[in-house]
C-alpha positions in Angstrom: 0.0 0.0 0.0 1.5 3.6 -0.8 1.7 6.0 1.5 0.0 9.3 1.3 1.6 12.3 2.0 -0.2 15.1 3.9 1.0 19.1 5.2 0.1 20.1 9.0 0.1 23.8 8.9 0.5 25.3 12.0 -0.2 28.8 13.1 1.5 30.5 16.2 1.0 34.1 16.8 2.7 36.7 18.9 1.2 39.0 21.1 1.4 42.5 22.5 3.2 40.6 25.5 5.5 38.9 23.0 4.8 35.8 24.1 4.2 32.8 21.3 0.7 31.7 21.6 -0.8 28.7 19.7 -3.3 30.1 17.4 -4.2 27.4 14.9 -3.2 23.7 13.2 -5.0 21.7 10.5 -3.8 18.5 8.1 -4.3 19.4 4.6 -3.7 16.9 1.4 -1.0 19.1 0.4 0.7 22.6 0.6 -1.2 24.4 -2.0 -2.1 27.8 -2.5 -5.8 26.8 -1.8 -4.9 24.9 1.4 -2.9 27.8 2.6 -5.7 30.3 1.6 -8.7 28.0 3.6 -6.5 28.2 6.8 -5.4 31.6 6.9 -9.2 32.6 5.9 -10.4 30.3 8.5 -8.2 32.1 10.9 -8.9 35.8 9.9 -12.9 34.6 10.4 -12.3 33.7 14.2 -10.6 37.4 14.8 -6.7 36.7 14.3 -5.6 40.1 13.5 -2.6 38.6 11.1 1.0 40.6 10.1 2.4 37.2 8.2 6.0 35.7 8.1 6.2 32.1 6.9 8.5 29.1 7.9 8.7 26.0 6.3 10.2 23.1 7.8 11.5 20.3 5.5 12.6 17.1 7.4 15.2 15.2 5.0 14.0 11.7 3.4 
């Protein structure tokens, strides 16, 4: 059987204190531009005020 691959995209804000706080995960078929879009809309409809920087980890095969 061949194994699927799938993206967990994970959110963590940092606030006025800054402090990291966890704001947000979800597993997504892959790392699209539609996937990305879902969860940062998703994310703007609960109230996260966003200012975005990204980081994408890569483990090695």
């Amino acid at each position: 059987m061949a194994r699927g691959r799938e993206a967990f995209i994970v959110a963590i804000g940092v606030g006025d204190d800054d402090q990291r706080h966890f704001v947000g995960f979800t597993c997504v078929n892959s790392e699209s531009y539609a996937s990305w879009r879902g969860f940062l809309q998703d994310l703007e409809q609960r109230g996260v005020i966003m200012k975005l920087a990204i980081y994408k980890y890569e483990r090695a095969a």
